[in-house]
MIMARTOR-235911 format. One line per 4 residues: number of its first residue (from 1); their letters; for each residue z, y, x of N, C-alpha, C, O. Coordinates in steps of 0.05 Angstrom, whole numbers, always signed. Each point is the difference from the previous one (the first is absolute). Layout:
residues N
NUM) A) Z,Y,X,Z,Y,X,Z,Y,X,Z,Y,X  ...;
This chain:
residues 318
1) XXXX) +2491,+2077,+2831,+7,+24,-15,-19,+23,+5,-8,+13,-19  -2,-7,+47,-13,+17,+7,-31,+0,-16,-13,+20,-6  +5,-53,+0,-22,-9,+1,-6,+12,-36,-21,+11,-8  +42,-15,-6,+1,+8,-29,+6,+23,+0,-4,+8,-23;
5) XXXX) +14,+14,+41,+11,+19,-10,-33,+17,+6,-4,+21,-12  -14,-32,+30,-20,+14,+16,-28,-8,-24,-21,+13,+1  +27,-35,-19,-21,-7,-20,+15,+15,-21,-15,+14,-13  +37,-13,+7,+1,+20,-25,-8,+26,+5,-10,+12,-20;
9) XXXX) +11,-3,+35,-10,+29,+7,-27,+4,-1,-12,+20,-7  +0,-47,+19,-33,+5,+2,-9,+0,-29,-19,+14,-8  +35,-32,-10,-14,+1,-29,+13,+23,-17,-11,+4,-22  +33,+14,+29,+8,+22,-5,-34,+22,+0,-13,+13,-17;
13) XXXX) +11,-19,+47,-28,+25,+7,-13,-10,-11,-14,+17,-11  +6,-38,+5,-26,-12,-18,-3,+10,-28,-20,+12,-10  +47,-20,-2,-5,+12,-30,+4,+34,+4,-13,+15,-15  +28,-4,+32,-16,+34,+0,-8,+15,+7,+3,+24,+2;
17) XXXX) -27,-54,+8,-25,+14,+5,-22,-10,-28,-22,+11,-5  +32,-31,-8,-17,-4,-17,+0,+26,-25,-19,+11,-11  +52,-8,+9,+8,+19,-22,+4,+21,+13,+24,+6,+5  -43,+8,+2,-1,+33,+22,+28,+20,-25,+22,+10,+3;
21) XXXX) -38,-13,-24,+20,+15,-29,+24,-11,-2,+9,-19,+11  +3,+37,-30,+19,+0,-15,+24,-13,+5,+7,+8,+22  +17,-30,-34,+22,-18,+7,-12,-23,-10,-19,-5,-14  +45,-16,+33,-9,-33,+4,+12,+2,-26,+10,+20,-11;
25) XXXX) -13,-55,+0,+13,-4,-25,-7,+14,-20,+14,+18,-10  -41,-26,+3,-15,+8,-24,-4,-27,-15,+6,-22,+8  -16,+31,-32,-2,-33,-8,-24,+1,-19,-9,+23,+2  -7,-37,-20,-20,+3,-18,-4,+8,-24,+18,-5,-17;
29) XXXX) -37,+18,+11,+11,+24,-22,-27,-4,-22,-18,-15,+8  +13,+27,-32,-24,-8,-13,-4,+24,-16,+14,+10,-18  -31,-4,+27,-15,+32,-7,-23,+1,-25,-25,-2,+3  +39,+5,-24,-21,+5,-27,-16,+23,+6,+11,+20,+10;
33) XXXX) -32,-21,-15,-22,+33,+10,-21,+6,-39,+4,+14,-19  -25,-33,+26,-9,+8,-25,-32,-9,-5,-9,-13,+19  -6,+16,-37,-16,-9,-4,-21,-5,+26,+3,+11,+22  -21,-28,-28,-15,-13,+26,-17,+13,+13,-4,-4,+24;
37) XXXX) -14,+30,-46,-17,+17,+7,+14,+27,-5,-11,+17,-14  +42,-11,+28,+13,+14,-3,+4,+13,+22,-7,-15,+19  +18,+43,-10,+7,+5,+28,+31,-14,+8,+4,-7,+23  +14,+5,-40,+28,-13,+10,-6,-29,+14,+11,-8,+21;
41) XXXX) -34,-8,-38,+0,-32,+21,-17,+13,+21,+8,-6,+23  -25,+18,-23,-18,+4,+30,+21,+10,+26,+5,-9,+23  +4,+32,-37,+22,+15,+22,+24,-18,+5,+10,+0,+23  +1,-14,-42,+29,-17,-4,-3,-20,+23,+17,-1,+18;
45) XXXX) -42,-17,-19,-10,-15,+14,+2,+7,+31,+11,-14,+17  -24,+36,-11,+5,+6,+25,+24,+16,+12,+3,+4,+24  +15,+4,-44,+25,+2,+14,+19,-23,+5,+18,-6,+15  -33,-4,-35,+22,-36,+3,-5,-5,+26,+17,-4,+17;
49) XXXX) -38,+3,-13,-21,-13,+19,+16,+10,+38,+6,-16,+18  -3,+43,-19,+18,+13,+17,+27,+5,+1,+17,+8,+16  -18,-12,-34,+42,-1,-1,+4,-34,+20,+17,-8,+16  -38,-4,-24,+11,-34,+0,-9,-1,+37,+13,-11,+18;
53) XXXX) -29,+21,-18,-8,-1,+33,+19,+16,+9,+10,-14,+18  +3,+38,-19,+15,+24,+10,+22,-6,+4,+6,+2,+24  +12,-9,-39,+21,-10,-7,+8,-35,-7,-17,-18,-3  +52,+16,+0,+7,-22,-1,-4,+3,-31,+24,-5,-6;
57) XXXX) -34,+9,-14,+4,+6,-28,-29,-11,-10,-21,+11,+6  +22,-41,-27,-32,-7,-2,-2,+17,-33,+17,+3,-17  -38,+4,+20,-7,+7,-30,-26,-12,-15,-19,+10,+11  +13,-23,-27,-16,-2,-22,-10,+12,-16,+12,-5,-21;
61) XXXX) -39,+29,+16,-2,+1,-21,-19,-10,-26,-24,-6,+4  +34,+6,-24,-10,-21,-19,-23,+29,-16,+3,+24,+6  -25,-36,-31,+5,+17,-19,+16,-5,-26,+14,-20,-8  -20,+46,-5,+23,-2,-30,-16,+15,-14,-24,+7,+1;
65) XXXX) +57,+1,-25,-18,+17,-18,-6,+26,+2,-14,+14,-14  +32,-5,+41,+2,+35,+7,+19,+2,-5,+13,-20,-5  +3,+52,+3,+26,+12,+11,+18,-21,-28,+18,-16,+7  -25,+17,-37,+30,-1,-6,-6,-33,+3,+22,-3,-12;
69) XXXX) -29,-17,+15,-4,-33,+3,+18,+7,+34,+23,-9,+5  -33,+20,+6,+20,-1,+33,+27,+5,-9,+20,-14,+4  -23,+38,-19,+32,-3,-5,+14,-13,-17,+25,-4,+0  -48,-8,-23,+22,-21,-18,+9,-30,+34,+23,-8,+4;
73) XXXX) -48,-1,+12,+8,-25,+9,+16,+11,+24,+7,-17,+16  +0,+44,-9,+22,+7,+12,+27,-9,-18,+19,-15,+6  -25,+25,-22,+22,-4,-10,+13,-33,-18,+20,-5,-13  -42,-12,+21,+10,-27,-15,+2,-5,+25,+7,-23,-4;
77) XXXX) -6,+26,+35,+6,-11,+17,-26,-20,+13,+5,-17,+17  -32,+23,-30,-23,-15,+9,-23,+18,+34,-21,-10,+10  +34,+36,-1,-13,+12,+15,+24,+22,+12,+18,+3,-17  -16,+4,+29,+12,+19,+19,-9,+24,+6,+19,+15,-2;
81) XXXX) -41,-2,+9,-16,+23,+5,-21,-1,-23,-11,-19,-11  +8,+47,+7,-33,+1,-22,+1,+29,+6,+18,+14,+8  -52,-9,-17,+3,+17,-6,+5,+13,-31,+7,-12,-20  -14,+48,+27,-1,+4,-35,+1,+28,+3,+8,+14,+19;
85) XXXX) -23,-5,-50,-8,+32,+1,+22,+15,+7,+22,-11,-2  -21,+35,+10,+29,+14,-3,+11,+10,-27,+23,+5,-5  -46,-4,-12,+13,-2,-36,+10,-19,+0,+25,-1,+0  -37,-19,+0,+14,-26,+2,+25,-6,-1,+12,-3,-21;
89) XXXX) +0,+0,+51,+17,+5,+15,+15,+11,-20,+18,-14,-10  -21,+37,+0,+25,+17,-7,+0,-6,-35,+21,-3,-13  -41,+2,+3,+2,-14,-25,+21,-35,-4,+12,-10,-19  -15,+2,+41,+18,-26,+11,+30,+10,-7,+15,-7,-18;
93) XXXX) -11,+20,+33,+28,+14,+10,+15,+12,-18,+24,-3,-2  -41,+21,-15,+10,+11,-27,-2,-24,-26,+14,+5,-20  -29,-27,+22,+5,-11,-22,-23,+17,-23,+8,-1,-23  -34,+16,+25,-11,+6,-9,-30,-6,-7,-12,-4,+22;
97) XXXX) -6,+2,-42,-22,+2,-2,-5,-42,+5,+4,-19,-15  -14,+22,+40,-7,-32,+2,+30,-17,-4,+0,-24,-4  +14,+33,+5,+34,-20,+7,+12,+18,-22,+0,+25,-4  +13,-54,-14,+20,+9,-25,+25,-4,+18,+21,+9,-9;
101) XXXX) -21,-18,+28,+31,+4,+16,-2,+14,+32,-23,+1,+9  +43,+9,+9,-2,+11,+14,+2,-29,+22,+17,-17,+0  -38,+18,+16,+8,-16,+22,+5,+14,+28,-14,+19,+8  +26,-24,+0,+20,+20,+27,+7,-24,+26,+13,+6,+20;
105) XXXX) -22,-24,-24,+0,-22,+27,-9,+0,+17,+4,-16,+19  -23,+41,-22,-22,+3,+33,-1,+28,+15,+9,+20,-9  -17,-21,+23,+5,+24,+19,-19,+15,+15,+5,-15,+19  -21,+29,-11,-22,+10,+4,-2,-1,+37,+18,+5,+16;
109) XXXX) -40,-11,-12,-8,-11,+33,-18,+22,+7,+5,+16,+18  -23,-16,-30,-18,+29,+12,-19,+12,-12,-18,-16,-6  +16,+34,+0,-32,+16,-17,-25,+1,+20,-2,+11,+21  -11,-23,-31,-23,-2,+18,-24,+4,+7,-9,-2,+23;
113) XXXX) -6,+11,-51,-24,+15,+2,-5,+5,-28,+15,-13,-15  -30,+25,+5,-5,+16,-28,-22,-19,-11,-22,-7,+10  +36,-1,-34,-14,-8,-23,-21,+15,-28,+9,+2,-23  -45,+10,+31,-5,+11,-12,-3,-11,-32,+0,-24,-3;
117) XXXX) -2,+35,-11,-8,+2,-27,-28,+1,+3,-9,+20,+9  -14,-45,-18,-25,+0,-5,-4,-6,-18,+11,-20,-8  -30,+34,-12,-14,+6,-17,-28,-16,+7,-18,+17,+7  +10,-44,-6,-27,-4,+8,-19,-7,-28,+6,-12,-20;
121) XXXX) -28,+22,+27,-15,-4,-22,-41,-1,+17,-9,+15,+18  +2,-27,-26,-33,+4,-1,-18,+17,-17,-24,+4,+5  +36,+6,-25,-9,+25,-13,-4,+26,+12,+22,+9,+8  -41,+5,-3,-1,+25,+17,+14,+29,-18,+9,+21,+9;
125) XXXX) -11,-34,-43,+11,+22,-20,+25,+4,-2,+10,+20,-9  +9,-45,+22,+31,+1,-2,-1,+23,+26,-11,-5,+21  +21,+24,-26,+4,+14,+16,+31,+20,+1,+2,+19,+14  +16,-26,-28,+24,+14,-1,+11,-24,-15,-12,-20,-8;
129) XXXX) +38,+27,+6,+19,-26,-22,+5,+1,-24,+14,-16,-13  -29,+46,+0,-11,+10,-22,-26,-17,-11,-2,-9,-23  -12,+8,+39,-18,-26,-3,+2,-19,-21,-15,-5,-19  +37,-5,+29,+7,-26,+0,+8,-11,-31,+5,-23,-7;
133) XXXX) -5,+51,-10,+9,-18,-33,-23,-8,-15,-23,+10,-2  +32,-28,-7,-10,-18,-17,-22,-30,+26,-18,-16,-3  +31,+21,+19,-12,-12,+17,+13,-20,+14,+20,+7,+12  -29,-40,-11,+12,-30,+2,+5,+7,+38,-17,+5,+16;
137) XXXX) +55,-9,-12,+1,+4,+26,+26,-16,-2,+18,-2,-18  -23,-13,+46,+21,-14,+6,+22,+12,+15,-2,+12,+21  +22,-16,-34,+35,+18,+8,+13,-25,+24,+19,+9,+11  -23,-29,-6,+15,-13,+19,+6,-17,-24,-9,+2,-23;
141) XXXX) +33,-26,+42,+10,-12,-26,+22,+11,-18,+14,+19,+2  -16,-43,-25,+22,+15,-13,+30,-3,+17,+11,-19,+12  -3,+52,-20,+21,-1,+13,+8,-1,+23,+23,-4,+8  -55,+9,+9,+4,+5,+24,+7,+29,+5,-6,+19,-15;
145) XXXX) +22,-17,+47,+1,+32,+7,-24,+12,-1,+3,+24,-3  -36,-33,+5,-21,+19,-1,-5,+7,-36,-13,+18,-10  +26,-36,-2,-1,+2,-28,+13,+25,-14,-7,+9,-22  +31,+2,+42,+19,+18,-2,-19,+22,+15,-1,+23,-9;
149) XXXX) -13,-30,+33,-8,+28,+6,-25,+10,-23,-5,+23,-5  -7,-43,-5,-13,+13,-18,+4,+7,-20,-17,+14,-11  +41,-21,+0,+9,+21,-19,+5,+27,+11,-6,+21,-13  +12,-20,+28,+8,+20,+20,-20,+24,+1,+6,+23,-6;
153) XXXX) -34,-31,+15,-23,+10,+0,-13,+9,-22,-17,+18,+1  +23,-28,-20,-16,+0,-28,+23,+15,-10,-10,+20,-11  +28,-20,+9,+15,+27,-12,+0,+24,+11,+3,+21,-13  -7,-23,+45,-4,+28,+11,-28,+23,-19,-4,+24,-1;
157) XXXX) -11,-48,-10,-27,+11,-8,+5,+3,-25,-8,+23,-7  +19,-37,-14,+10,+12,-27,-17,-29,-9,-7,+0,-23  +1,-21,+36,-7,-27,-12,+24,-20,-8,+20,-1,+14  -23,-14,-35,+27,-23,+10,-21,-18,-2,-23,+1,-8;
161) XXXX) +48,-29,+23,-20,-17,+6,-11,-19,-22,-22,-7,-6  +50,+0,-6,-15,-18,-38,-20,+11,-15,-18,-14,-10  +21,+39,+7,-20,+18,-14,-24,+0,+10,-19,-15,-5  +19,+39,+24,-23,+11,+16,-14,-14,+11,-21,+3,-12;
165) XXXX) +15,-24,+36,-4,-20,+6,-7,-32,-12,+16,-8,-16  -33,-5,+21,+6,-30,-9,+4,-15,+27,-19,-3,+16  +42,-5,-11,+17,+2,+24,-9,-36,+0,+1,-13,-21  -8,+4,+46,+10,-29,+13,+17,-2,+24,+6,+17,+17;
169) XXXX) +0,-41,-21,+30,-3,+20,-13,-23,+17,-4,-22,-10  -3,+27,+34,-12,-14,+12,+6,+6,+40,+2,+23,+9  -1,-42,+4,+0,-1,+26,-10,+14,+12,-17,+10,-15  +14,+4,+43,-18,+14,+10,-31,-26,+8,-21,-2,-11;
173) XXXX) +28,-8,+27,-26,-24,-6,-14,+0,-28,-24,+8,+0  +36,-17,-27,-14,-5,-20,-7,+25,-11,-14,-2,-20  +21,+29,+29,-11,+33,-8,-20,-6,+11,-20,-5,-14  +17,+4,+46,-30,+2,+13,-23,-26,-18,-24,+3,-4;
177) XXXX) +36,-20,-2,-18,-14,+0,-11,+4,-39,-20,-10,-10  +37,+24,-2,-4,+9,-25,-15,+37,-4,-9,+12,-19  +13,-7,+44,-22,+23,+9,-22,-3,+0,-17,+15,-9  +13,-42,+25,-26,-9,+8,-20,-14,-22,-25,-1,+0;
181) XXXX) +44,-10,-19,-17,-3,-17,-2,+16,-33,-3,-13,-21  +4,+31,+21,-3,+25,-11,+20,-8,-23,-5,+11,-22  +33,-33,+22,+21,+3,-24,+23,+33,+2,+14,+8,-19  -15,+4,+42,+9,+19,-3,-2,+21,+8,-10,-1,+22;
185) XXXX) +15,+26,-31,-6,+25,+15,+5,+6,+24,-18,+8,+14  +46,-10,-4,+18,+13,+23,+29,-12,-5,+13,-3,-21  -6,-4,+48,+25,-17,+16,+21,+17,+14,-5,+15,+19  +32,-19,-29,+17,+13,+14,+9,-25,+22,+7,-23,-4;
189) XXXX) -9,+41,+32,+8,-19,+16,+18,+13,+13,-11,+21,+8  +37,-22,+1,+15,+7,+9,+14,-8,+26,+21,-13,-1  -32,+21,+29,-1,-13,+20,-8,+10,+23,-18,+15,-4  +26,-18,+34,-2,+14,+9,-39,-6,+19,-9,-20,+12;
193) XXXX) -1,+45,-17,-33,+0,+2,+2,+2,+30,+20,+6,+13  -51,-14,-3,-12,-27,-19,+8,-25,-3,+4,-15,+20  -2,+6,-45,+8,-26,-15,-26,-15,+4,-21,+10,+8  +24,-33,-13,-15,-23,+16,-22,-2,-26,-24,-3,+3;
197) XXXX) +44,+6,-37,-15,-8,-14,-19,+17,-12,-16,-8,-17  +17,+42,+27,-20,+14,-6,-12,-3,+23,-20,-14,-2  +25,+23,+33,-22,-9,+19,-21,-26,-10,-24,-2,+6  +34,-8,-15,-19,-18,-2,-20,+2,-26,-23,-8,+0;
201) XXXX) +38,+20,-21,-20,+14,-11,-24,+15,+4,-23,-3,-8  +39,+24,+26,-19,+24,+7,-25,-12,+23,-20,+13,+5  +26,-41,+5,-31,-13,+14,-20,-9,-13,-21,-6,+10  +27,+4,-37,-22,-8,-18,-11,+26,-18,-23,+8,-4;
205) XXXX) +49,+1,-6,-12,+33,-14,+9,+21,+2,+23,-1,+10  -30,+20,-14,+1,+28,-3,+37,+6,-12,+1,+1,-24  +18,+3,+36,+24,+8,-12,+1,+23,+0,-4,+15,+19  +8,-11,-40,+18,+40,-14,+40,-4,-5,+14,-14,-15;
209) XXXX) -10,+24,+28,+33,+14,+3,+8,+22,-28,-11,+22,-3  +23,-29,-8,+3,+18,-17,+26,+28,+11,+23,-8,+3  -29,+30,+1,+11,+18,+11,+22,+10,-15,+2,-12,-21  +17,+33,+26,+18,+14,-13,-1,+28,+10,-7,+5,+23;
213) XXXX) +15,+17,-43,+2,+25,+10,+22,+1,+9,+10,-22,+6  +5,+45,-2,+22,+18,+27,+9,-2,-33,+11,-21,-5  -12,+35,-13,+20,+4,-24,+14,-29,-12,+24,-4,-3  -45,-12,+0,+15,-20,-9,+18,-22,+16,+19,-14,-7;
217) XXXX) -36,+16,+34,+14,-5,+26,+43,-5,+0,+18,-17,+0  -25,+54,+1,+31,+17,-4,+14,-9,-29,+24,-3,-3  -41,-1,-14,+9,+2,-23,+19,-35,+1,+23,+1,-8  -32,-28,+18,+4,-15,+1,+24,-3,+22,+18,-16,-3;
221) XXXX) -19,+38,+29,+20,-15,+16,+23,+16,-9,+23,-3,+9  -28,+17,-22,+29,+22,-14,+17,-23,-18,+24,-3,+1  -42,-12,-18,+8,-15,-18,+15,-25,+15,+23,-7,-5  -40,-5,+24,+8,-26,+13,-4,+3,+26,-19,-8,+13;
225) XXXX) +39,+21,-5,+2,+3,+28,-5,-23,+23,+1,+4,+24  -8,-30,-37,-2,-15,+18,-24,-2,+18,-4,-10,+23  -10,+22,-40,-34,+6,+3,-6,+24,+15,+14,+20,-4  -35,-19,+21,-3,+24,+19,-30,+2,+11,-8,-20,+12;
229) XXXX) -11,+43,-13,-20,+5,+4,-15,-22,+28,+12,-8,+20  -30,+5,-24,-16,-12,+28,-30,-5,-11,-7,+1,-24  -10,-6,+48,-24,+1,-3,-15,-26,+16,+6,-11,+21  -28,+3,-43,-9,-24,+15,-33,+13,+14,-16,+11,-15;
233) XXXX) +12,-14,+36,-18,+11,+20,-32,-9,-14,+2,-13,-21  -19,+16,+26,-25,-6,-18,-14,-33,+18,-15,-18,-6  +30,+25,+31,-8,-27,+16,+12,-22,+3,-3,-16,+18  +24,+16,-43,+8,-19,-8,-14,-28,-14,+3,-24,+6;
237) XXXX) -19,+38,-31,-10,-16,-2,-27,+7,-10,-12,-14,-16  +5,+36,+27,-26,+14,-2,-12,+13,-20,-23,-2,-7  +45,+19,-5,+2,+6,-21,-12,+39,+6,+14,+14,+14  -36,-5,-26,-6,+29,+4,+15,+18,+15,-10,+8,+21;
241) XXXX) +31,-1,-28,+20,+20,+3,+33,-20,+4,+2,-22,-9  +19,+34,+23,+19,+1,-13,+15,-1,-16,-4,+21,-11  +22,-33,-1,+8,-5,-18,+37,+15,-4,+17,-7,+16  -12,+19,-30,+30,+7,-3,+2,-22,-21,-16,-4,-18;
245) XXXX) +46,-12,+27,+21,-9,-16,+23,+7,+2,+8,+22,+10  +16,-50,-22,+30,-4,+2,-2,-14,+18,-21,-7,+8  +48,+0,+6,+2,-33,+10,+38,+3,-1,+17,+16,-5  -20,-41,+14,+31,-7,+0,+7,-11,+19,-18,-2,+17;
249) XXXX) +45,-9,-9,+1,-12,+30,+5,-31,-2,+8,-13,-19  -15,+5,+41,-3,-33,+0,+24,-10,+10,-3,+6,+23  +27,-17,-26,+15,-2,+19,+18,-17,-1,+11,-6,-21  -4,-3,+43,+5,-43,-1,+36,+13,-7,+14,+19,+8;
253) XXXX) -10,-39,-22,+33,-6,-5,+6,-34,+7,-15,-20,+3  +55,+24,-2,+2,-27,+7,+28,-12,-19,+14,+15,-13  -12,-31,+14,+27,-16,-13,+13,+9,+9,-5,+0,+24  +36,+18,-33,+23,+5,+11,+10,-21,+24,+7,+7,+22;
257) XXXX) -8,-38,-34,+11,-16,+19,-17,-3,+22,+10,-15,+17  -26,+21,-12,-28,+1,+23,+20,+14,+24,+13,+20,-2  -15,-40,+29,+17,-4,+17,-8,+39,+22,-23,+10,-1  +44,+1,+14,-11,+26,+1,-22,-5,+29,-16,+18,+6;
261) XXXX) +17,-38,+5,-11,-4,+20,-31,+2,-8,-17,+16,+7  +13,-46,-30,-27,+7,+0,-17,+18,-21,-23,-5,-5  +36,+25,-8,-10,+22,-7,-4,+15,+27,-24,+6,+4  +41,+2,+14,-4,+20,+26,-22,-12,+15,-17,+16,+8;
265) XXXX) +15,-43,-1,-24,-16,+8,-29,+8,-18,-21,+6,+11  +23,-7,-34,-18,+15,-14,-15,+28,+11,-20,+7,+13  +36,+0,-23,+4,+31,+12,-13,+2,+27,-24,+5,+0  +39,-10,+26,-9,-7,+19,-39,-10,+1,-21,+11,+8;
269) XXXX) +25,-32,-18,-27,-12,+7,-20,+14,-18,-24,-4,+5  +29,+17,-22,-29,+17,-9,+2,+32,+14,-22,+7,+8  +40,+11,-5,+0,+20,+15,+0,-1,+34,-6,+20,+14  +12,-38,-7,-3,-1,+25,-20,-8,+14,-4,+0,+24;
273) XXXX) -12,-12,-49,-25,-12,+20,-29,+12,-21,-21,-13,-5  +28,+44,-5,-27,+11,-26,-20,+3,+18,-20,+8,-12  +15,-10,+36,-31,-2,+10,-20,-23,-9,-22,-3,-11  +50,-16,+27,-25,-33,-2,+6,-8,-41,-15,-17,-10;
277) XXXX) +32,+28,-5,-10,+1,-29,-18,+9,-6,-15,-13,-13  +6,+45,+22,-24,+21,-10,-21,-23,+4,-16,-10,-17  +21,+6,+43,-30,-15,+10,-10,-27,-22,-24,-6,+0  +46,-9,-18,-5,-23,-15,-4,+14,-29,-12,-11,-19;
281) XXXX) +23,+37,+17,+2,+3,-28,+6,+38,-5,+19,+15,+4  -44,-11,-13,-4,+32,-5,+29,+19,-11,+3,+25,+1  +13,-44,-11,+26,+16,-12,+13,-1,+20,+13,+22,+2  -9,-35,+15,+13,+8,+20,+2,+39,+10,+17,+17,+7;
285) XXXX) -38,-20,-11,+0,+39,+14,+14,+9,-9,+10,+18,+13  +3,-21,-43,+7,+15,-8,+41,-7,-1,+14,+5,-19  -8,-13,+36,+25,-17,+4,+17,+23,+16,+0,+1,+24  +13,+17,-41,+21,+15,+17,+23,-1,-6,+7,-7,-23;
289) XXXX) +12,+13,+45,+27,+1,-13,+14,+11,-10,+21,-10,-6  -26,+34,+1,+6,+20,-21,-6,-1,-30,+15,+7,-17  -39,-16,+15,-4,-14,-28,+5,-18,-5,+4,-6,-24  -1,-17,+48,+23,-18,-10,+23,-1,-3,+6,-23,-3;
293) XXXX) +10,+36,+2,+29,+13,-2,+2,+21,-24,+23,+4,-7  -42,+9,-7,-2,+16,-12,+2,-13,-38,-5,+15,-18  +14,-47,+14,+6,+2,-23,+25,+2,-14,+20,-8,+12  -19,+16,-33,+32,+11,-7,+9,-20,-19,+24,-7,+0;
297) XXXX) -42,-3,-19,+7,-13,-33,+15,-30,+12,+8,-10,-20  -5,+0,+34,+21,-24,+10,+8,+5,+33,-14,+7,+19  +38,-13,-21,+17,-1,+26,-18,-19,+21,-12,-20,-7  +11,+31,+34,-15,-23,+15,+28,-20,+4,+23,+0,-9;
301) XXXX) -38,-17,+25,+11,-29,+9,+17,+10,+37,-8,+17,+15  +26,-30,-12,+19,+2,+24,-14,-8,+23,+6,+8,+22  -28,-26,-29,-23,+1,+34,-14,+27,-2,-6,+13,+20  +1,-6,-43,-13,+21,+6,+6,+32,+4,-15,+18,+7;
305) XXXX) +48,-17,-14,+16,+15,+11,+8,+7,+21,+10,+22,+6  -15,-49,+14,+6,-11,+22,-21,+13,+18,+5,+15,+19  -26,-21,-26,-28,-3,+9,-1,+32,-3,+7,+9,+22  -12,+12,-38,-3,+29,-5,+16,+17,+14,-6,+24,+5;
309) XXXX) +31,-37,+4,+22,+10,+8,-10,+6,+35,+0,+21,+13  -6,-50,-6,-10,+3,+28,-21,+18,+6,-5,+8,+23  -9,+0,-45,-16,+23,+2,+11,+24,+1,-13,+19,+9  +31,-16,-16,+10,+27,-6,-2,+13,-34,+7,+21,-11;
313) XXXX) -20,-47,+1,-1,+0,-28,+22,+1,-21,+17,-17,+4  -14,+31,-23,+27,+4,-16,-8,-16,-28,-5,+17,-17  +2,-44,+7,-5,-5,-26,+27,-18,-15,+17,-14,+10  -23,+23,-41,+24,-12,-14,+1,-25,-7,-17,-12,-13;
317) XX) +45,-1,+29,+0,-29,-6,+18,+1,-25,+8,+20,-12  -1,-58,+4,+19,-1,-23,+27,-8,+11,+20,-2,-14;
């Protein structure tokens, strides 16, 4: 008895020491993120990557189609975690714009770093989003959330997009690579910079950022509050000056039925360990918990109530 009671204990300390994070009894989970030259699979990837080492909670992430594909295969029961814009998100919830019905099955895990609005183009003349009429630019796909922010953008300016524009609906990959060969003007990419698929642009050519003023700025987040001023640095991707945009927030949700343990394991294994993340993956820096707690348009999830709470954190569950 002694002999078993003295090996269960040793493999007690074994597994927590393996799982320094979060609670035992996690189980496997499958994390939709987003296109391949996207920031959600680069970053998705390496939180998977630390949740699964950190914790008893394994995660996978796959790519998809982006926020509303995460949340349709949330919702057929094909994935558990995804991410998705914070329009998104709340266009979900209300049953608006991308969704003729309200889906309300998922629950919000954490906001996590800002999704800018890029305007990329190789033209040195595009220089405002005034620019931009009568001029062949890719909006995202159809019916994607960047498809929505560019309506978004192009109405702030007095453009629409059927009209004003000769709009393509195209990938962020197939933008760059339709940049490159002069089928289009300028790419809305919507994502948090730098994106893999303009960096990699900007090593072969010269990228221009298409900028915004302070008026239309205001004028847009008055309208859609989801949207909020930020700036992409010029050493991003070596672009002259600075750049003013929008951006939006990135931020993982989960299946209502998603067990509360390994959402809090989640939780756990990416905030508790944002050094050795920074060090694999530049978004990391920007991983706080105040901005992760800070979205309102869906109720979070009960790990993560859990998890906020131990902070001293106050966020709304369902």
């Amino acid at each position: 008895m002694r002999k078993v009671l003295a090996v269960t204990v040793a493999l007690m300390m074994i597994a927590g020491a393996a799982f320094a994070d979060g609670m035992p009894g996690g189980t496997k989970l499958v994390f939709t993120t987003g296109g391949a030259q996207g920031t959600y699979y680069g970053f998705g990837g390496v939180l998977a990557g630390k949740v699964g080492e950190k914790t008893s909670t394994t995660i996978t992430a796959i790519t998809s189609g982006g926020s509303k594909a995460n949340i349709e295969a949330m919702d057929d029961g094909d994935a558990q975690l995804g991410f998705v814009q914070s329009d998104v998100g709340a266009y979900a919830y209300k049953g608006t714009r991308l969704f003729d019905d309200k889906i309300t099955n998922f629950s919000t895990v954490a906001n996590l770093y800002m999704e800018q609005v890029q305007i990329v183009t190789l033209d040195p003349a595009i220089r405002t989003v005034a620019d931009l009429k009568g001029k062949n630019v890719s909006v995202g796909a159809a019916g994607s959330g960047v498809y929505f922010n560019a309506v978004d953008v192009l109405e702030a300016y007095g453009l629409d997009i059927e009209k004003d524009i000769k709009p393509t609906y195209q990938s962020f990959g197939d933008s760059v690579e339709a940049l490159q060969d002069g089928k289009i003007d300028a790419a809305f990419i919507v994502a948090g910079a730098p994106t893999t698929a303009v960096t990699s642009l900007a090593a072969t050519k010269k990228v221009y950022l298409v900028g915004f003023d302070d008026e239309h700025v205001l004028s847009l987040i008055a309208k859609s509050p989801y949207y909020s001023m930020n700036v992409i640095k010029k050493d991003v991707y070596g672009t002259d000056d600075d750049v003013v945009t929008v951006a939006v927030g990135a931020v993982v949700i989960a299946r209502d039925d998603v067990s509360e343990t390994d959402v809090y394991n989640f939780l756990c294994g990416v905030f508790d360990n944002k050094d050795e993340i920074t060090a694999a993956h530049a978004k990391g820096a920007e991983l706080d918990l105040n901005f992760a707690a800070s979205y309102t348009a869906v109720p979070y999830h009960a790990g993560a109530v859990k998890y906020f709470g131990e902070k001293d954190m106050k966020v709304a569950g369902k």
